[in-house]
N, C-alpha and C positions, 0 to 999 in steps of 0.2 A: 504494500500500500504506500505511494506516491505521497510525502508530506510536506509540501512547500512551509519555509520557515522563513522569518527575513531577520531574523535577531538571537543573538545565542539568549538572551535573556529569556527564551522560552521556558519554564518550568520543564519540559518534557524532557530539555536538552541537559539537566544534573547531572548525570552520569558520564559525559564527556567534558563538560565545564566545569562544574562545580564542586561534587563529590573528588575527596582525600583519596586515596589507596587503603587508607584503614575504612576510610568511611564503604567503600566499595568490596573492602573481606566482609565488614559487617560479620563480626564473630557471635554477637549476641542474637542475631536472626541472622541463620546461614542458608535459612530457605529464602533469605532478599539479596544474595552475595552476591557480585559481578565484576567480571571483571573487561578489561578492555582490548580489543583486537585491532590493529594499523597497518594498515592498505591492502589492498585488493589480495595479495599472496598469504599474509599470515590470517586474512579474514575469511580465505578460501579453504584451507589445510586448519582450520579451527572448526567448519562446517565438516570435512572430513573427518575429523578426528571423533564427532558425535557429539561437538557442544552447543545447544541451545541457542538461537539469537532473539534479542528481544527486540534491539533497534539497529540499525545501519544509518549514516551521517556520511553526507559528502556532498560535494558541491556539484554545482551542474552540469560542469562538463564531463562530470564521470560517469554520470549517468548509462551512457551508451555502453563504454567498457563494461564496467560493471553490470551489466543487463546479464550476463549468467550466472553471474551468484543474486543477482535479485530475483532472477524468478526460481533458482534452484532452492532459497526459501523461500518463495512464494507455494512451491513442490510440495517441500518436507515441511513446514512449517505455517501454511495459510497464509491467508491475505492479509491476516488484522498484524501482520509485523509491520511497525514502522519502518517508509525509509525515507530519514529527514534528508531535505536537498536545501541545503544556502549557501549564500553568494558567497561569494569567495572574499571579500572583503570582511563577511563577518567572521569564516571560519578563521583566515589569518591572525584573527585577533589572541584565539589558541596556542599559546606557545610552542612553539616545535611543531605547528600543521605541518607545516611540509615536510616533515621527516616521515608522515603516514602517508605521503602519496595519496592525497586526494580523498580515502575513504577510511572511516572505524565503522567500529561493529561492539556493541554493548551486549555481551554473551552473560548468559547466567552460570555463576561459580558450582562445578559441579562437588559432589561431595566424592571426599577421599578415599581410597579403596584400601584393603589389610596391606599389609606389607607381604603376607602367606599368598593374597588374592595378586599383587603385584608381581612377586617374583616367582610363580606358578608356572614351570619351562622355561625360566631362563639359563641360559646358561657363563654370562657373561653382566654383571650389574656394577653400576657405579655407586658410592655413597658421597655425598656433596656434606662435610662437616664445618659448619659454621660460617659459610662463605658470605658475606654479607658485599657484596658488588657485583649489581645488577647486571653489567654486561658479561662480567663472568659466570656468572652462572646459567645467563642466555648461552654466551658461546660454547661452552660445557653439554648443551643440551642438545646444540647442532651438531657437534662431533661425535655424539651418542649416538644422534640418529645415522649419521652418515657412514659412522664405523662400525656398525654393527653390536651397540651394549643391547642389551636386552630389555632393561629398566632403572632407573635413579631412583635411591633414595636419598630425601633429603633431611639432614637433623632439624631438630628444633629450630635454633638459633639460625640457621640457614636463611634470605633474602627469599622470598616469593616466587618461583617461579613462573605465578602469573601478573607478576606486577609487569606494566606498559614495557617497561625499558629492555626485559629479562625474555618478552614475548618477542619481541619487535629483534632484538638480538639475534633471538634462537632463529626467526624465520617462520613461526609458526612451527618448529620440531617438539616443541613442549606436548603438542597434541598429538604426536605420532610415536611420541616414548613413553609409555606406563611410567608412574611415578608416584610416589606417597612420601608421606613422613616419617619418619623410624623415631623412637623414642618416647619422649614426655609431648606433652598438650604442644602444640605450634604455639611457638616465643616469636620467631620471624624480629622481622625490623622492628616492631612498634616496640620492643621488649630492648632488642640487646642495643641500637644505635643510640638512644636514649633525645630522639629528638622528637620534638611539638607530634601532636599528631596530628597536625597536618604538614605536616612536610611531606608526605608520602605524595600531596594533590602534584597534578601535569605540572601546569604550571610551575611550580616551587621547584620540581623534579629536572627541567629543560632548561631554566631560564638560568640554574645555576653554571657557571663553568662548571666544565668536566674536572679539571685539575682541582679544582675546593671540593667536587662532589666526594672523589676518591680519596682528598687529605680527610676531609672529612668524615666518612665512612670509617676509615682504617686509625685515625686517632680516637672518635668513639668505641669500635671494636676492640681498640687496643684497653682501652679502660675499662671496658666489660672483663676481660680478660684478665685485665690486673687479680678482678675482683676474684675472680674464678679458681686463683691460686694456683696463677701460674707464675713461675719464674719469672722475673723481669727480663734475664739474660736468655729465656725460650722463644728468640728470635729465630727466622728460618735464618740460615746460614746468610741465603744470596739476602736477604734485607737487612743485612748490618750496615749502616753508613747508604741504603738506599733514601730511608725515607715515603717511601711511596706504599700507594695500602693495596697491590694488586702484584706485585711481585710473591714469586712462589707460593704457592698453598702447596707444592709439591714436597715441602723439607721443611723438618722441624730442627728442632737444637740438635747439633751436630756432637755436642758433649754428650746427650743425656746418659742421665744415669744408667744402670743396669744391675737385674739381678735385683738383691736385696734393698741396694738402695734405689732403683724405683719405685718400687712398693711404697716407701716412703713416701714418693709424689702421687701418687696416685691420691684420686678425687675419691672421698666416701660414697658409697649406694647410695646416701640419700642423696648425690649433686646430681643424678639422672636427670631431674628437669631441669643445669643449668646450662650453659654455653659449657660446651667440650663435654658435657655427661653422658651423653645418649649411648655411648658403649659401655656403658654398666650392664644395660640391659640389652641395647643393640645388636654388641657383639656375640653374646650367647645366640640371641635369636637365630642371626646369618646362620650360625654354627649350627641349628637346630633344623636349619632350613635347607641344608647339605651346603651350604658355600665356605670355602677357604676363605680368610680374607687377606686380603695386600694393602699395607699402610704406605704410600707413597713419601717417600722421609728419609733424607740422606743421616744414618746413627753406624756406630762402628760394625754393627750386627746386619747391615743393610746388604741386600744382593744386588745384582743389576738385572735391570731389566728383560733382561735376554736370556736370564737364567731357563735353561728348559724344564725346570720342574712348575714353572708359574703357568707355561702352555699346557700342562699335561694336565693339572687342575682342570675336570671336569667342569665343577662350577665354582667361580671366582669375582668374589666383590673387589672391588677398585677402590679405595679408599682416599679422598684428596681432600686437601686440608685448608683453612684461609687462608686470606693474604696476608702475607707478612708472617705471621706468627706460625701459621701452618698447622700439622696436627699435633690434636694434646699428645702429651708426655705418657696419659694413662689409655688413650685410642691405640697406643704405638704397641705399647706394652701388652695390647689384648689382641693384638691380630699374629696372625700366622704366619706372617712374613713381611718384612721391613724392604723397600723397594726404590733405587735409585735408578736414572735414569744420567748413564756415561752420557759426560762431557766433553769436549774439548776448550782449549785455551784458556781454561782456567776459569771459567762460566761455571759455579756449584749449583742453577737455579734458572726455572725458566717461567713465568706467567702462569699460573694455573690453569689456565684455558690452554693454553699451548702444551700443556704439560699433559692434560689431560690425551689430546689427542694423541701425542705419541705414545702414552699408554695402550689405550685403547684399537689401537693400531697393533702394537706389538702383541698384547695379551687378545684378541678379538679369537673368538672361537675358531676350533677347525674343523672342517667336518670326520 
């Protein structure tokens, strides 16, 4: 259904304009959650994947392109979907319209599957522990789909997969890779970055530099993390003298402990619901669930990547860790195998999204 509009000030239009990212999880009613889909490719592979649309928003010259996903839910979905058309003078008002190419789509938040109903045949999965930046964890989700993982799980503390920036990222792969949460209750952003909650809205999210978004992100995370009882010196190797909050989630403190005095470090059962707890109980699960696991973490105990007993692993979780600080001391401790990935020139550390993909490459199943 065709809905001429000439002002974002429409009421109808909240959920593209108005409405936070908290306001849009809407945890307190998750039968009203929504989230947001941008441009024509991720709004199409959203429909694919079996998510719900409730409105579509684009200006008028898209109209015509877009005529096969309007009528394809027009198909599956009836007539009474809106789909709002305005002038392009009002959508640019939008911060970052044009990074959506012309068209969103205001999809309903589906609800989350087991973790048991997730990794159900696979044989290859990744776990995203605490990553709190949004395009990493988009890009994470495209090299999943594209390399062959099976499934992501994401921790608590972990950034949204369907938050705009993480969707728009991935390409729309968020919908074509099974995923849940492993762990305690979803913490996500509103919990571990400790900012307004509206910071999550577009606007707020676009308009900042990239460079403050990411100091930003990775000096709150960092502080979360203090709290969390981690070492101050449980920097990933490659972020010492970096600075920056997106360098390696692939390696954690290159000292850590071992043995008895690990233990030591190690987070009590009851930190499962905090930032870095979810393998209290997570890791048994994998375990329980037939998977090996692999901690991506350069520690003296660490193999390389190419080791053949990591392919021969029938099923095997991929474990990757945030930025900068990387994976806990007690995640490292409970997996099966501690996992680097050979350098040259002297590089101990590479972007977790990048990092990601040459895993995933190397360990991808075989027939």
């Amino acid at each position: 259904m065709i809905v001429e509009v000439s002002t974002l000030d429409d009421e109808r239009l909240d959920a593209y304009a108005r409405l936070t990212e908290a306001q849009l999880r809407s945890k307190l009613e998750p039968e009203r959650a929504l989230f947001i889909a941008e441009s024509g490719k991720v709004i199409e592979r959203a429909l694919a994947g079996g998510m719900e649309p409730l409105s579509l928003l684009m200006e008028e010259k898209w109209r015509v392109p877009m005529q096969p996903i309007i009528d394809e839910v027009a198909a599956r979905w009836g007539e009474g979907v809106p789909v709002f058309v305005a002038p392009h003078d009002e959508l640019a008002k939008l911060t970052g319209f044009e990074l959506t190419r012309g068209a969103l789509g205001a999809f309903r938040r589906p609800a989350l599957p087991s973790v048991a109903d997730v990794v159900a045949g696979a044989r290859r999965i990744a776990v995203l522990e605490d990553i709190t930046n949004h395009t990493n964890v988009g890009a994470i989700f495209r090299s999943a789909a594209a390399l062959g993982v099976d499934a992501v799980l994401v921790t608590p503390a972990c950034y949204d997969p369907l938050y705009r920036r993480a969707v728009r990222v991935s390409m729309g792969t968020v919908f074509q890779v099974p995923w849940t949460r492993i762990g305690a209750a979803d913490v996500g952003e509103d919990a571990v970055s400790g900012r307004a909650a509206d910071a999550g809205s577009w606007a707020v999210e676009d308009s900042t530099s990239a460079g403050a978004r990411e100091a930003g992100a990775g000096a709150d995370a960092a502080g979360a993390r203090a709290v969390d009882g981690r070492a101050a010196d449980a920097m990933g190797v490659g972020a010492v003298g970096e600075g920056t909050a997106d360098v390696a989630g692939v390696h954690a403190v290159a000292t850590r402990a071992t043995g008895a005095d690990a233990a030591g470090a190690h987070a009590p059962a009851s930190r499962a619901a905090g930032v870095g707890g979810w393998a209290v109980e997570g890791v048994p699960l994998l375990h329980e669930l037939g998977f090996k696991t692999a901690a991506m973490a350069l520690s003296d105990a660490s193999v390389p990547l190419d080791d053949p007993a990591l392919n021969a692993e029938e099923r095997l979780a991929i474990v990757l860790g945030t930025e900068g600080d990387g994976l806990a001391r007690d995640t490292i401790a409970r997996c099966d195998y501690t996992v680097r990935i050979p350098m040259a020139r002297g590089v101990d550390s590479l972007n977790v999204a990048a990092a990601s993909a040459v895993a995933f490459w190397q360990l991808r199943a075989r027939a």
